[in-house]
ZAKOLLUM-803975 format. One record per atom (N, C-alpha, C): residue in one letter; x negated, y negated, z. Coordinates in steps of 0.001 Angstrom, whole numbers, padded with zeros to 6 digits, always signed. Example, Ala and Ser with C-alpha at 12.3 -4.5 7.8 and 13.67 -1.06 7.14 Angstrom:
<atoms>
A-013190+005690+007800/A-012300+004500+007800/A-013200+003300+007800/S-012850+002250+007080/S-013670+001060+007140/S-012900-000030+007870/
</atoms>
This chain:
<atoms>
X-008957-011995+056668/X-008762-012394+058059/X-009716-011657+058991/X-009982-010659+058923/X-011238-009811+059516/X-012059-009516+058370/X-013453-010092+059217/X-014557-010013+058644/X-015485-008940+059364/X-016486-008392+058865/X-017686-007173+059790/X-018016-007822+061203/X-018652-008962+060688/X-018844-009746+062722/X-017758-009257+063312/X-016710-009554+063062/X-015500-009205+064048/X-015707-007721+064591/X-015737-006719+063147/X-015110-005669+063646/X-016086-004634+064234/X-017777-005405+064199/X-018957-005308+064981/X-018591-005306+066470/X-018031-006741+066908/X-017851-006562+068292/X-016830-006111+068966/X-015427-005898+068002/X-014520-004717+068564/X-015213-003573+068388/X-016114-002741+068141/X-016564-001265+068338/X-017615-001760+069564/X-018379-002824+069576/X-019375-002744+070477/X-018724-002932+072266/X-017317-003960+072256/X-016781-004116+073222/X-016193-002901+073607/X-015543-001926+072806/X-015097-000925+072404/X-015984+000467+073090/X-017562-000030+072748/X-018407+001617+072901/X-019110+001138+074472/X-019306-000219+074584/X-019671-000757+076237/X-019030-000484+077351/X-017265-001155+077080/X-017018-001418+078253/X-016596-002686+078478/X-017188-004029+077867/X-017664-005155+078313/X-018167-006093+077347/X-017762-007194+077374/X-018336-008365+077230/X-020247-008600+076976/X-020828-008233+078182/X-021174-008313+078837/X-022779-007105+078205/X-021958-005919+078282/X-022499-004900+077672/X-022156-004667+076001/X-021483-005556+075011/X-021497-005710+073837/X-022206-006638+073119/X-022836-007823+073954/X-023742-008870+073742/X-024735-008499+074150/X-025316-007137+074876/X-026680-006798+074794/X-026962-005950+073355/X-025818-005195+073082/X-025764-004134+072371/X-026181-004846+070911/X-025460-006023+070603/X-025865-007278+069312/X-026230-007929+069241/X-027003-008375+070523/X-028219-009195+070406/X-027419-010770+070490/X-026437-010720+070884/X-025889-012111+071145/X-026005-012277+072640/X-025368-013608+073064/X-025162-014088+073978/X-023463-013741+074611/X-023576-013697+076012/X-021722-012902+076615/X-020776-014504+076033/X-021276-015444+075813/X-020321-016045+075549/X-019866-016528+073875/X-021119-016092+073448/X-020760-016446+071908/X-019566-015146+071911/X-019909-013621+072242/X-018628-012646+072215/X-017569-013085+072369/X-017573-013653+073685/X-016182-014326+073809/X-015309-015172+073044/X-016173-016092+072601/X-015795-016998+071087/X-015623-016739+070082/X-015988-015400+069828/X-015740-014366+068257/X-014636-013686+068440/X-014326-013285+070314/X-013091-012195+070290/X-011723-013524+069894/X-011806-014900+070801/X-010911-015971+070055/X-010261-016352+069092/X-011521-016399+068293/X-011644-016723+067187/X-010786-015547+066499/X-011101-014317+066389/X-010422-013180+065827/X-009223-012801+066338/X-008626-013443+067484/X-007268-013552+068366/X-006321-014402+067228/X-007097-015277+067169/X-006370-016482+066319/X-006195-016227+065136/X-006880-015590+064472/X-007003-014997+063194/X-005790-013895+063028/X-005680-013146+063809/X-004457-011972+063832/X-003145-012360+064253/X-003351-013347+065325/X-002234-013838+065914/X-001734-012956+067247/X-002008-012369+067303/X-001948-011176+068645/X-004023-011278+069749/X-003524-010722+070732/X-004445-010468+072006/X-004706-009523+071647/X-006057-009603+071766/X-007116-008120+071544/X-007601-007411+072593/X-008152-008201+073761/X-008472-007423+074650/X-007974-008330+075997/X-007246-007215+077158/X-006978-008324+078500/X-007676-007785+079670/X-008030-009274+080362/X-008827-009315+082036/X-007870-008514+082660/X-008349-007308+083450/X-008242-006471+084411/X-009073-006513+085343/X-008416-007266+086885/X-009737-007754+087561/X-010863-008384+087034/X-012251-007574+087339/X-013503-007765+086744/X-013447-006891+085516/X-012405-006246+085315/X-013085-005565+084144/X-012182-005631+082769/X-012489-005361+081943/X-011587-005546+080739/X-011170-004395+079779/X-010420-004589+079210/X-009831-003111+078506/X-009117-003893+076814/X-008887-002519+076019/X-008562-003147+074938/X-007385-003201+074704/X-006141-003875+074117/X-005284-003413+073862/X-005068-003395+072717/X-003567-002916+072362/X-003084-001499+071188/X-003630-002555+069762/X-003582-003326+069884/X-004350-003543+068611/X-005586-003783+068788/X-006110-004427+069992/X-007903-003914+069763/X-008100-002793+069415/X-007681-001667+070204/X-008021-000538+069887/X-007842+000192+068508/X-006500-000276+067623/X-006904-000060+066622/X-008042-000772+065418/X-008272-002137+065859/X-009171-002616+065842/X-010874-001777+065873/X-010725-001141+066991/X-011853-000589+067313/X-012637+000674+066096/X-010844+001829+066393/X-010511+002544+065754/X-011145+002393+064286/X-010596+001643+064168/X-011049+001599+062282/X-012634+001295+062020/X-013021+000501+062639/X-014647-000321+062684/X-015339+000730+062187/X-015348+001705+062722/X-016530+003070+062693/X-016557+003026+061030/X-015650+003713+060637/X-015440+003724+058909/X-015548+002647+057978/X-014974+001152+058383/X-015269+000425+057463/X-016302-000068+057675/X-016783+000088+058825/X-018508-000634+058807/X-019474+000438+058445/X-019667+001755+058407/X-020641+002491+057661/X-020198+002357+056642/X-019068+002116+055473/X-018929+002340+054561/X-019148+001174+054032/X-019388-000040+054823/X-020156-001160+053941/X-022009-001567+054197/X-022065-000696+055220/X-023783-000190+055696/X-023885+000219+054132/X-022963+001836+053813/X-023514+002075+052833/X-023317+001313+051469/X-022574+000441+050633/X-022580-000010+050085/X-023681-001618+050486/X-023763-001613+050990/X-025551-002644+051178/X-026536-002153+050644/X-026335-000483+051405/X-027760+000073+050643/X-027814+000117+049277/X-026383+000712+048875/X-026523+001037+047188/X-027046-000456+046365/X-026054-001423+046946/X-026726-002780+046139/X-027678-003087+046324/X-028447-002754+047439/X-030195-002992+047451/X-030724-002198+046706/X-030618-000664+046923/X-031184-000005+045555/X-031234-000861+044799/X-029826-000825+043834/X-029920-000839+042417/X-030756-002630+042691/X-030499-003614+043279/X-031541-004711+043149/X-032871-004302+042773/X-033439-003717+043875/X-034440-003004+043791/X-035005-002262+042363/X-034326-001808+042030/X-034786-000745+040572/X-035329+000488+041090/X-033953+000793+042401/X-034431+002014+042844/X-032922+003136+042905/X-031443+002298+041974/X-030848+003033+041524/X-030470+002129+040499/X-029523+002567+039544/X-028377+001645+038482/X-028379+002512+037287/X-027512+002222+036448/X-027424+002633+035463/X-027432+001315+033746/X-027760+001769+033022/X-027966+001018+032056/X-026874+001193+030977/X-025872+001467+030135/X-025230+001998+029064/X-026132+000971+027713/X-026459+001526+026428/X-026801+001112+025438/X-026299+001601+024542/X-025586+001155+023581/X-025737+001220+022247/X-026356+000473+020938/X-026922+001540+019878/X-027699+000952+019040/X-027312+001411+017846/X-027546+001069+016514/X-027085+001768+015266/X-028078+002839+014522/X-027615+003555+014201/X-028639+004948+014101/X-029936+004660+013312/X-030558+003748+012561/X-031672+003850+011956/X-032974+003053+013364/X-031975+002577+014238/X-033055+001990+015305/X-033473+003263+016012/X-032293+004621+016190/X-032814+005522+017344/X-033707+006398+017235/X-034556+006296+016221/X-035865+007308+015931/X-037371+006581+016266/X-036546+004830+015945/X-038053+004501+016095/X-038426+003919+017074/X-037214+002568+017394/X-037202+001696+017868/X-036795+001933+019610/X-035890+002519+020033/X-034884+003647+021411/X-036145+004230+022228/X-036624+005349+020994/X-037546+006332+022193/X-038635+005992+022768/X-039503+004601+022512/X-040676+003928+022874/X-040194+003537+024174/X-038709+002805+023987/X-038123+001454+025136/X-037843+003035+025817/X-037070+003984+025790/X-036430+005032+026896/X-037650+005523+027714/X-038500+005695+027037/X-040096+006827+027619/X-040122+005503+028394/X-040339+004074+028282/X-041163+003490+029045/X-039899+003093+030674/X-038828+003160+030346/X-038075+002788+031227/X-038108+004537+032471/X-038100+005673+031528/X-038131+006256+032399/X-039559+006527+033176/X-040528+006198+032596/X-041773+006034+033159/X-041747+005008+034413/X-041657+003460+034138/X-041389+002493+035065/X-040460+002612+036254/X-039094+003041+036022/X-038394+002910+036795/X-037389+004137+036470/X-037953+005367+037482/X-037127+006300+037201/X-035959+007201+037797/X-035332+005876+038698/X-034104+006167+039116/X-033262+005167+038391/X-033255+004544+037449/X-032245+003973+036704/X-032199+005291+035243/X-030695+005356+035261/X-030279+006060+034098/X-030073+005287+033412/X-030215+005825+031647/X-029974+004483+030917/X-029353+005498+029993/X-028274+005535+029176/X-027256+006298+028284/X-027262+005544+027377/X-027552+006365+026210/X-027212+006306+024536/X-026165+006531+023736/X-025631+005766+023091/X-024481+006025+022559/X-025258+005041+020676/X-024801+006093+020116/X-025297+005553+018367/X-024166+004842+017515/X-024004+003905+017572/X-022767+003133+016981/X-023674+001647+016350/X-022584+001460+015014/X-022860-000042+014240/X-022852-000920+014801/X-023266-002075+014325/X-022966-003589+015005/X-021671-004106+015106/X-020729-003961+014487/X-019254-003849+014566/X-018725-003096+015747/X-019041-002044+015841/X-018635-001317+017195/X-019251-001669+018304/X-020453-001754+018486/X-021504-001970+019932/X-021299-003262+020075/X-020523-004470+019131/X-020412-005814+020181/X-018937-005730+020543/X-018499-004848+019990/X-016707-004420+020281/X-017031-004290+021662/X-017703-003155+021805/X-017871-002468+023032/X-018217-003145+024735/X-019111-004524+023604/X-019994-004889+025037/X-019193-006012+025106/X-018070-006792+024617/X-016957-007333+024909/X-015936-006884+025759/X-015885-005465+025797/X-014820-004620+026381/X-015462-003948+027674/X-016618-004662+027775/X-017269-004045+029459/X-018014-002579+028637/X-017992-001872+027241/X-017926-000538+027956/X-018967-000077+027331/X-020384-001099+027228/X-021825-001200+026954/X-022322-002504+027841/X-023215-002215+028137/X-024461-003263+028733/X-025336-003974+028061/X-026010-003353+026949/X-026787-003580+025421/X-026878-003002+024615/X-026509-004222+023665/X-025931-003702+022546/X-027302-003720+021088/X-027801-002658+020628/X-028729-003536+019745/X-028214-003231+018004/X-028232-004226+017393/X-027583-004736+015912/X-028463-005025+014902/X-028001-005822+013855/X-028651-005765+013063/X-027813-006984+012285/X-028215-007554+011523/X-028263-008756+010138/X-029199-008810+009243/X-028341-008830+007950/X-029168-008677+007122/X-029324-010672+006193/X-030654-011192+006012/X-030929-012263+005014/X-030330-013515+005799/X-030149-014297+006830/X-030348-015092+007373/X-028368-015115+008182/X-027782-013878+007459/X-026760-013639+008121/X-026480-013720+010060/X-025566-014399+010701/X-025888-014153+012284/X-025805-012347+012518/X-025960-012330+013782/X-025973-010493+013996/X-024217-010002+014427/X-023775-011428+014173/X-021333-010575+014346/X-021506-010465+013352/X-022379-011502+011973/X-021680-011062+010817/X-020044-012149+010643/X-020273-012865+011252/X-018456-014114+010873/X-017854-013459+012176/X-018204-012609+012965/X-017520-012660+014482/X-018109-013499+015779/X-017145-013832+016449/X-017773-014925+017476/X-018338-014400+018500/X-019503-015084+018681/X-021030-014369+019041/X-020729-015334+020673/X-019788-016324+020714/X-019271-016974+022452/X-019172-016179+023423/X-020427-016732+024669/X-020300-015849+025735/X-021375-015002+025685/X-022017-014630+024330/X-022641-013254+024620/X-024573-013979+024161/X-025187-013452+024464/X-026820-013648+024835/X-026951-012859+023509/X-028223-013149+022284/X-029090-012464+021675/X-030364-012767+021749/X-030879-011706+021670/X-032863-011309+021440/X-033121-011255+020675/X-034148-012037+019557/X-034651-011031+018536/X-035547-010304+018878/X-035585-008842+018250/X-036486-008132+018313/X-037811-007863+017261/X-037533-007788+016008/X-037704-008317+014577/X-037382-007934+013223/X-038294-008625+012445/X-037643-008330+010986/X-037913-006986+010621/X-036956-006549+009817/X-037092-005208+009266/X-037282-005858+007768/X-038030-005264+007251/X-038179-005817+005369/X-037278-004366+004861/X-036473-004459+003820/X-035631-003580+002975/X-036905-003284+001524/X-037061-002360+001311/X-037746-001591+000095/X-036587-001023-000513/X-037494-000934-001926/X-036207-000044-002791/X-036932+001568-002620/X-036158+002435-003282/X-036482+003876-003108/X-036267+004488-004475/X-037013+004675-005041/X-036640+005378-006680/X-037763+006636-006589/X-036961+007735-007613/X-037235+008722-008114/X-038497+009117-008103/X-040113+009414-008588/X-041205+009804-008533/X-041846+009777-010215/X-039997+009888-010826/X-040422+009699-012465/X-039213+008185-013012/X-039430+007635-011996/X-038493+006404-012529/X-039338+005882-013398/X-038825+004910-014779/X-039942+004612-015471/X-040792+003261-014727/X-040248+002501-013065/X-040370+001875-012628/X-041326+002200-011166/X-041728+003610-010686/X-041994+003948-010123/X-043521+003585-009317/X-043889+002976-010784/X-045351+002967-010518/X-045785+000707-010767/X-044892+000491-010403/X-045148-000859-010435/X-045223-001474-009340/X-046073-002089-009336/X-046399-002866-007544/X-045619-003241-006844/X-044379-004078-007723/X-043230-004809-007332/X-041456-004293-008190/X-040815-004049-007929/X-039377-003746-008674/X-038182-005048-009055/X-038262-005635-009937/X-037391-007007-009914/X-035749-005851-010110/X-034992-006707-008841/X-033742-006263-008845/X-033400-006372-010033/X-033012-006853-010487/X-032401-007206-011948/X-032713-005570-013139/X-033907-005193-013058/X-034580-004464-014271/X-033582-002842-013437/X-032608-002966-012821/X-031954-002142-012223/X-030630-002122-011936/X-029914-002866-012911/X-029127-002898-013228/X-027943-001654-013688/X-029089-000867-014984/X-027943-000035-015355/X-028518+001413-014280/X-028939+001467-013381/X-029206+002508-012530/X-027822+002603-011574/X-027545+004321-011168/X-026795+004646-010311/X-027757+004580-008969/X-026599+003814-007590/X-026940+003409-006525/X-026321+004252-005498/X-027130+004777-004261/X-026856+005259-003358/X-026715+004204-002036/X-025368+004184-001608/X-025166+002846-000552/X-025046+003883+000515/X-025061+002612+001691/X-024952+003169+002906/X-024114+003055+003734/X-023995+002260+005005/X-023150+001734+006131/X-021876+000592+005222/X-021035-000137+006222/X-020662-001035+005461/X-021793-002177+005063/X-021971-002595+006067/X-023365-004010+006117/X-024266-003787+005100/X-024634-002327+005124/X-025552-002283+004268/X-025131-002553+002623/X-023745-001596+002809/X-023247-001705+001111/X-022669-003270+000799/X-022738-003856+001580/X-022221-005312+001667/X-023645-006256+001054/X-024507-006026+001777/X-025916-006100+001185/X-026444-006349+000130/X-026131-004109-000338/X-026207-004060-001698/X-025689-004861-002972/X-024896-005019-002035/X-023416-006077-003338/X-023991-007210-003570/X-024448-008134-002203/X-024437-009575-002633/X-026267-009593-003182/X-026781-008930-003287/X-027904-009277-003381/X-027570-008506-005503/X-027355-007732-005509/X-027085-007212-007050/X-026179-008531-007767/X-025435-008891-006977/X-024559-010321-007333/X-025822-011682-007445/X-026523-011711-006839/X-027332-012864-007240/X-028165-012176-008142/X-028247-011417-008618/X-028938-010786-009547/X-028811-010619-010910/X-027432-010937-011173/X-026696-010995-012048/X-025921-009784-012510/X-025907-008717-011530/X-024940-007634-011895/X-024228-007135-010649/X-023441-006517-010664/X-022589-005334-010039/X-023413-004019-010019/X-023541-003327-009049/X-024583-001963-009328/X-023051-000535-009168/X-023330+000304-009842/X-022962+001391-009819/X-023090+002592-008719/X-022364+002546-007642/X-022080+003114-006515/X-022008+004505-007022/X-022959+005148-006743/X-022073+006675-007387/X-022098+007776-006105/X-022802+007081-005256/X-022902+008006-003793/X-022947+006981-002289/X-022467+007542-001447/X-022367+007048-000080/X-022524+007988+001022/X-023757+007390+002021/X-023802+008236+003022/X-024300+007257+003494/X-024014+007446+005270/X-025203+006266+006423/X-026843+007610+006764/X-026669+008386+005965/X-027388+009674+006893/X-028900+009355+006037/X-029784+008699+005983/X-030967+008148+005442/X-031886+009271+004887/X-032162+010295+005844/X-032679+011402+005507/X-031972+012249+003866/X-030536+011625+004245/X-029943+011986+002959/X-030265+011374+001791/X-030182+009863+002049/X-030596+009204+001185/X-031485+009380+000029/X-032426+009492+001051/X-034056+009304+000362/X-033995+011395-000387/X-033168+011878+000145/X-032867+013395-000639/X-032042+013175-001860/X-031298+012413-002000/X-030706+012031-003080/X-031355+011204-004285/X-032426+010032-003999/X-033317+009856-004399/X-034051+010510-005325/X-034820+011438-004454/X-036036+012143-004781/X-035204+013448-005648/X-034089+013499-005604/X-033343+014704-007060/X-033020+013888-007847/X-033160+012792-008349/X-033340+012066-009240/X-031733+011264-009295/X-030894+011423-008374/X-029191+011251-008668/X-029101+009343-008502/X-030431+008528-007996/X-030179+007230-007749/X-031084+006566-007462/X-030626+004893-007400/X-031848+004482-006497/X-031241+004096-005113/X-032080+003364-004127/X-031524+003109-002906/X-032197+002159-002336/X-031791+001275-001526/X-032576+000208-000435/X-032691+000961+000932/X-034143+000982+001479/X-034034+001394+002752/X-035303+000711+003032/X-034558+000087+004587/X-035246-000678+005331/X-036687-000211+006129/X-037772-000350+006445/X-038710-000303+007491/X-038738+000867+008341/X-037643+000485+009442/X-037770+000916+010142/X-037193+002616+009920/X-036711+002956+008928/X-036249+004190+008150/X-037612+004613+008231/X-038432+004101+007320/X-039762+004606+006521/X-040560+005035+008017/X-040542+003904+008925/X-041226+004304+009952/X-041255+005606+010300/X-040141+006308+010436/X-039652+007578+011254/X-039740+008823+010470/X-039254+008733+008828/X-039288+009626+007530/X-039306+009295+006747/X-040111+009861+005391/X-040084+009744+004204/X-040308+011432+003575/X-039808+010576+002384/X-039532+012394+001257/X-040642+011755+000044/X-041681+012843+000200/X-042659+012510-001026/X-042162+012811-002189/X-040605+012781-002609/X-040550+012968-003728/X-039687+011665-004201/X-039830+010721-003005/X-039394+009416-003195/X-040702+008450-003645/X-040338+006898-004293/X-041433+006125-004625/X-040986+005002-003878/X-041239+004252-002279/X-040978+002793-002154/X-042083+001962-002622/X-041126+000851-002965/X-041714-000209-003595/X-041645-001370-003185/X-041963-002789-003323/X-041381-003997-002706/X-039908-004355-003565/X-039338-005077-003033/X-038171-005510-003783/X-038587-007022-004403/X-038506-007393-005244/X-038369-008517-005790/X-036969-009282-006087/X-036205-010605-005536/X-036627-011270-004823/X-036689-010088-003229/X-037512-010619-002286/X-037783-010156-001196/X-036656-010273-000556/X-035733-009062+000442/X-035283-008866+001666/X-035569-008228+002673/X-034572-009056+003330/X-035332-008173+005220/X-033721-008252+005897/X-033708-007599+007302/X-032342-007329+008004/X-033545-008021+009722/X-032846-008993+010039/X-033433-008879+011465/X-032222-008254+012286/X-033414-007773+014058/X-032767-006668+014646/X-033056-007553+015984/X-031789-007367+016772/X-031328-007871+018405/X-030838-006903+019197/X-031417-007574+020198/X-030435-006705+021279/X-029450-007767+021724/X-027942-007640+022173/X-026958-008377+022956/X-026702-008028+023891/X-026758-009073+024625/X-025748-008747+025825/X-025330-010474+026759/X-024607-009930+028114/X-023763-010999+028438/X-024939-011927+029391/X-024984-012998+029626/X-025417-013952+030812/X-025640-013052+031740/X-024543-012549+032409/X-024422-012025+033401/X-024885-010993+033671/X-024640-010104+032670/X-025566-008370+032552/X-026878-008888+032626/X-027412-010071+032282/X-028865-010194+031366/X-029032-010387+032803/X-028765-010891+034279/X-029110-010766+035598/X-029277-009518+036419/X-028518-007946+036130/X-028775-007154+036407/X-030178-006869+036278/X-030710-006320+036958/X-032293-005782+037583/X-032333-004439+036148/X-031691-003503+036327/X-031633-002535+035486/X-031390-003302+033775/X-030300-003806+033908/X-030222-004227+032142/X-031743-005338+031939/X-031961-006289+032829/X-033142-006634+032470/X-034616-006241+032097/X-034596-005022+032769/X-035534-003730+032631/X-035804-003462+031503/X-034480-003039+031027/X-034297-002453+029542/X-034699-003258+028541/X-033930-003999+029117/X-034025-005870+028059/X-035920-005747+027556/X-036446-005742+028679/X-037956-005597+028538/X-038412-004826+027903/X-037753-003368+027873/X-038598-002320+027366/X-038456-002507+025867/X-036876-002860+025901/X-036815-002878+024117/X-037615-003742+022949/X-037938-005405+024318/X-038702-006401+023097/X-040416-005908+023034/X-040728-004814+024871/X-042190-004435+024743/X-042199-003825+023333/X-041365-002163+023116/X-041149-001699+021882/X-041184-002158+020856/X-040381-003413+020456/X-040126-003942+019529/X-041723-004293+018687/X-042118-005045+020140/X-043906-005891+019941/X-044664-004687+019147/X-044466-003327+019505/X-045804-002761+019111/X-045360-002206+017790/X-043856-001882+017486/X-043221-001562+016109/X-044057-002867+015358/X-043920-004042+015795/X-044186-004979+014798/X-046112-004967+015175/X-046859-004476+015847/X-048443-004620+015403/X-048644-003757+014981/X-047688-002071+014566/X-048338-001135+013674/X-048156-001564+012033/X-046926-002341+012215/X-046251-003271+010803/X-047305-003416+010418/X-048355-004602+010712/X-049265-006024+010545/X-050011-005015+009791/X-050863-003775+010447/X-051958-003489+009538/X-051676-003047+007964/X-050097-002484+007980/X-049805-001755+006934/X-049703-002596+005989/X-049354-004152+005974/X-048611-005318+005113/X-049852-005375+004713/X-050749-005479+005416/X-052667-005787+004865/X-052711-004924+004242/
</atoms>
């Protein structure tokens, strides 16, 4: 029922005097005032201000009228500004989550460049699976989310992806990881199959889910004899001879243990990698920012790829 116009010209009628002297003060005309104080009469249902002679005065509810204006109108001055900032990309905040083999390689390219570009937006990290980070960005309590699928799988994985926006960013190819004295170590290519009776080091769920169906078209079940998501571990477990292991790209990108051997996998896999998020976030100035930095990142992860595949 009260809007700022209104409670503009109760402080200005208010700090004048007048009619008269509140339509210079706002740049209106004395009679459009008059038609706004009406209008806002009608709106309350009570008289705001009464003719005294030539002059006019407020009464007990103009004046509280008046009264209040000061506070709720700077306090929506200042909330103008803040939403122009953050329009601007001159405040906001970003929340992201990603799953830990992206945050070494893929995170610190997109973070350096966001805080370079635009460095009054904060942007917060949080390291969580694809299971959790679209939990999250369903529940408001992420902005972008970046995931992973592995072999033509969607990135829920059989959860409903309605409502929510994906990017690809790109393919990650999966290598195997064996020993330094595997008797397989030194072959161009590793056919899953010839690995059968080897003990396997799994990882995440997705990943050990992976492991499974791809050893299943293979014609075996593999022998789980260790589990960790901690990669660095991995490839340490490896290289003491306790297994073999699949690890993706973007792992290798960041570390390797020379006492590991990657190889190609035969048949060939890969995991592609997205970022999610909502319609609506994807309009924020700040999440779009990000949105940018992650597929710029993504671009140059994939032209250091190109020379290495040659």
């Amino acid at each position: 029922m009260i809007d700022a116009a209104g409670l503009r010209v109760m402080k200005a009628i208010a700090d004048e005097g007048s009619f008269t002297g509140a339509a210079i003060a706002l740049g209106y005309s004395q009679p459009a005032i008059s038609q706004m104080v009406r209008r806002l009469e009608q709106r309350l249902g009570t008289v705001l201000v009464e003719r005294v002679g030539r002059s006019i005065r407020l009464t007990e509810a103009g004046q509280v009228l008046a009264r209040h204006a000061g506070p709720v109108l700077t306090a929506l001055d200042q909330a103008e500004d803040e939403v122009a900032a953050i329009a601007g990309l001159r405040a906001g905040r970003v929340r992201l989550m990603a799953f830990p083999s992206s945050s070494s390689t893929l995170l610190p390219s997109a973070l350096v460049q966001m805080r370079a570009r635009h460095p009054d937006i904060a942007v917060t990290f949080t390291e969580a699976e694809p299971p959790e980070s679209l939990a999250a960005l369903r529940n408001g309590d992420c902005d972008l989310a970046v995931a992973f699928a592995y072999d033509g799988a969607d990135v829920a994985r059989g959860e409903d992806l309605e409502g929510l926006v994906t990017h690809p960013l790109l393919d990650d190819p999966v290598h195997l990881a064996l020993p330094l004295d595997h008797p397989l170590a030194s072959s161009e290519v590793v056919r899953l199959a010839d690995l059968a009776g080897d003990t396997w080091i799994a990882g995440c769920p997705r990943c050990r889910g992976h492991l499974l169906a791809l050893c299943d078209a293979a014609g075996f079940r593999p022998t789980v004899g260790y589990e960790t998501e901690d990669y660095v571990a991995v490839q340490g477990f490896v290289a003491a001879g306790l297994g073999v292991a699949l690890i993706p790209d973007l792992i290798l990108a960041a570390t390797t243990n020379p006492g590991v051997a990657i190889r190609p996998l035969d048949p060939p896999s890969h995991r592609t990698v997205h970022v999610v998020t909502t319609p609506d976030l994807e309009r924020v100035p700040a999440v779009a920012a990000t949105l940018e930095a992650l597929c710029e990142s993504a671009a140059r992860l994939r032209e250091r790829a190109e020379p290495a595949a040659h």
